[in-house]
N, C-alpha and C positions, 0 to 999 in steps of 0.2 A: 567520315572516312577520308585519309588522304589522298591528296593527286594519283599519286604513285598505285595503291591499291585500285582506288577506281579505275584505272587505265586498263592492267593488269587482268582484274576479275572480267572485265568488258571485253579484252582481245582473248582471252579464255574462253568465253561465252560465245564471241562470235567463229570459232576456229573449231570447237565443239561443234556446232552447228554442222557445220560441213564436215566433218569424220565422223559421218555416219555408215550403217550397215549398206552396203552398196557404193560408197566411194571409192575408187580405186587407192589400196593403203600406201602402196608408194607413193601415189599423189597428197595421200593427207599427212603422210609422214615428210615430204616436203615441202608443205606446206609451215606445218609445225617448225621444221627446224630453219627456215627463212624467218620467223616471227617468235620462237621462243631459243634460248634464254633471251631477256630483255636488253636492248641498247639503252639507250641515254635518256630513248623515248622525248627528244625537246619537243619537238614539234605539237604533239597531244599536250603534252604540258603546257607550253605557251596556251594554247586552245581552251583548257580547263582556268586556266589563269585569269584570261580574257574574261571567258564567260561569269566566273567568278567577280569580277572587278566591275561588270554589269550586271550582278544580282542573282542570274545562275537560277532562273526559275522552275526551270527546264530540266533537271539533272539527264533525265535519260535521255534527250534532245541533243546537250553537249557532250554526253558521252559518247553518244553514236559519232557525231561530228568527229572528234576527237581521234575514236579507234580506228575510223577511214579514213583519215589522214594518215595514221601509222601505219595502214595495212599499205595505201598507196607507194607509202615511203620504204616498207619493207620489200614489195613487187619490184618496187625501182630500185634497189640492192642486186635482188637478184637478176634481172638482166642487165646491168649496169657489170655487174661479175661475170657474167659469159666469155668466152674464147673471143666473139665475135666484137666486145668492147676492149674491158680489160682485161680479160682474163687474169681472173684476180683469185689464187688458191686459198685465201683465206676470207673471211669477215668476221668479226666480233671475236677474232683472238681463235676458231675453228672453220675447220671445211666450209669454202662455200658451199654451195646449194648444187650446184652442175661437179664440183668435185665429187660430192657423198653421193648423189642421185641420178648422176649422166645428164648433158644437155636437155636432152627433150622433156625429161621429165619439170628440170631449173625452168624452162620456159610455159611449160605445162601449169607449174605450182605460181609463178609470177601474172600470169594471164588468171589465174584464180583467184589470186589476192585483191587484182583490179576489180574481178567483179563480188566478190564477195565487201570488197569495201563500201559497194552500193546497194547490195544485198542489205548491209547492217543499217544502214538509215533508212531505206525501203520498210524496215520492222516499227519503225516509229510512228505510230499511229494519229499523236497528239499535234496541237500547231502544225495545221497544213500548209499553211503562207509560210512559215517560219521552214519547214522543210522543202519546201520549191527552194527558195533562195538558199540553203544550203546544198540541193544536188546544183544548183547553177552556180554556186562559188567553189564545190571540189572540185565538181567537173573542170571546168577552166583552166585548175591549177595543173590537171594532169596529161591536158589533150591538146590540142592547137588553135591557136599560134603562140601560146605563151605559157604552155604547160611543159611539164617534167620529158615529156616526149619530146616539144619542141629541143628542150635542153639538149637529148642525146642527141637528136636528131643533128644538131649543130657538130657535132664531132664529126659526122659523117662528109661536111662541107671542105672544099678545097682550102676557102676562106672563115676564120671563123670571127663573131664579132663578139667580143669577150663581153661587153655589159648583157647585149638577148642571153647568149650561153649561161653567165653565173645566173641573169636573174629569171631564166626559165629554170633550169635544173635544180638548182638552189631553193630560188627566192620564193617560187610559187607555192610551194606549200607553206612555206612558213607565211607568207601571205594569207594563205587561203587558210592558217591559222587562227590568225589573229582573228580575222573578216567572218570565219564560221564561228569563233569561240563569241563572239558579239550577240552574232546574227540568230545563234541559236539560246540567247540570254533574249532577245527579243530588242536589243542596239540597233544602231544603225552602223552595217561592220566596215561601212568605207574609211570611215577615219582613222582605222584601226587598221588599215592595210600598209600606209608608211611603215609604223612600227612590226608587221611583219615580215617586208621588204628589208628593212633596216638589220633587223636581227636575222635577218636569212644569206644579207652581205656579209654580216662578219662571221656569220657561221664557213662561210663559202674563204675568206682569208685566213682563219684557222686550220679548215682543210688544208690549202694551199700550206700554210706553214707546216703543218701536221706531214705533208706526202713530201714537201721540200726537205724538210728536216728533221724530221721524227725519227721514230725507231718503231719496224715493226711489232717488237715483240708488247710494245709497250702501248701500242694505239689498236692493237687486232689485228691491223688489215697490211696488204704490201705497201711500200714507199715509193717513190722515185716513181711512180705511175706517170704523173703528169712532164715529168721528162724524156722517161721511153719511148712514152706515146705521142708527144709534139703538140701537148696540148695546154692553152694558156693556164698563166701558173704566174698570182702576183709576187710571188718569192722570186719567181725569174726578174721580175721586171723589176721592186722596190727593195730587192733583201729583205734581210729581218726590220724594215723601217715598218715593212706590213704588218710590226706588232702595233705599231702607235699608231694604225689607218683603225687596226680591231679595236684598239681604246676607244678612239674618235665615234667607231657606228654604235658603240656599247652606249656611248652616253649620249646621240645619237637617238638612238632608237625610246631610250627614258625619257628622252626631251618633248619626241614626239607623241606619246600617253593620250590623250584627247582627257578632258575632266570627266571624273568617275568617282567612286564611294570608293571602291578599289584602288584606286591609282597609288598610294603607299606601300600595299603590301605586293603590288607587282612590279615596280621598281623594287625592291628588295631581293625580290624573285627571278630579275632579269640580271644583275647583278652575282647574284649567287651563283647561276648558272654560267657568267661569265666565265667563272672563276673554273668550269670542267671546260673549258673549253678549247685551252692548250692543256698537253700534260702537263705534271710540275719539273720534270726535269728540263723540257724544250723553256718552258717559262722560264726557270732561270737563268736557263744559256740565251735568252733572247733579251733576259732584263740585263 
């Protein structure tokens, strides 16, 4: 089965679970539309990748891993999209979540996702060391002082310090990636956290390229965010020169691989993905 389906059939399975008889349906109906149709999904992918590249003995170990990083990452969309951030009318090319479903519920359905993301590795029975060190590397990436919260939490600062900012909000999960996609092959996932720090930076300078330069209609979501709002933004500071910074972490982030049976086919695979990472129209006007 590929990446893509296993992801898929696993955030199906775990979102099933909770629209059950007795959930409030407006809540499971936003729930669903925070997490289906599917984004890009990198972050799981990087994770299955990893895990894969370390032997993968695990499946339903790194799957759970995997689909709580995506649920985490989808929580953090939707309040990340609130009035009270950015108030951002669209995601994934449709209604946000507080547009289709009112605030309370947006906040309601994102506090679900949080704990249903722990919910799903909770279900894994097998390798009990192996899943300690995985609720201690999600956890990390989403909570404080260097998790996804810390992230937003930085917007709310007078001062902000743009490396903590990208590489909480950003970095941390594609860290906690890498680190869980290992860790739950039965690796050791430190080594493996540069490379999802790495690819979490240039994910984070693409955005910036993407909200500096883009076109809404063509990336989902609004533009010009990180300028309304007064918030660091490397197209402010480097121009379009921040495409050849995103070269640099691309090769970068391959360089830094740790040795593995896998290491060819996930350089092939972080490359690839390179490649969705600006659209093709911004890519050509930027080459």
């Amino acid at each position: 089965m590929d990446a893509g389906t296993r992801i898929e059939q696993a955030l199906q399975g775990a979102v099933t679970r909770a629209d059950v008889a007795g959930c409030p349906p407006g809540l499971a109906a936003a729930m669903r539309h925070a997490v289906f149709p599917r984004g890009a999904r990198v972050r799981p992918r990087l994770c299955l990748a990893v895990a894969a590249a370390c032997g993968d003995d695990e499946p339903a170990l790194s799957d759970a891993a995997a689909i709580s990083i995506e649920l985490l990452h989808c929580a953090s969309l939707v309040h990340d999209d609130l009035p009270c951030f950015d108030n951002a009318d669209t995601r994934r090319g449709r209604p946000s979540v507080h547009r289709s479903f009112g605030e309370p519920l947006a906040v309601l359905a994102g506090d679900a996702l949080i704990v249903l993301a722990f919910q799903t590795l909770a279900r894994v029975v097998h390798q009990p060391q192996r899943l300690a060190l995985l609720v201690t590397t999600v956890s990390r990436s989403v909570g404080v002082p260097f998790g996804i919260v810390a992230g937003q939490a930085w917007e709310c600062e007078n001062q902000v310090d743009t490396v903590h900012y990208h590489r909480s909000k950003t970095g941390a999960l594609f860290a906690a990636a890498a680190t869980a996609g290992a860790a739950a092959a039965g690796a050791n996932g430190e080594p493996w956290r540069v490379v999802g720090e790495t690819i979490g930076e240039a994910y984070q300078v693409a955005d910036d390229i993407r909200d500096a330069a883009g076109d809404a209609e063509e990336i989902g979501k609004p533009t010009g965010r990180d300028a309304a709002l007064g918030r660091p933004n490397l197209v402010a500071e480097l121009g379009l020169v921040a495409v050849c910074r995103l070269d640099q972490l691309i090769a970068d982030a391959i360089a830094a691989i740790p040795a593995c049976s896998g290491a060819a086919d996930l350089k092939l695979l972080i490359l690839n993905e390179a490649k969705r990472l600006l659209p093709p129209k911004l890519a050509q006007h930027a080459a």
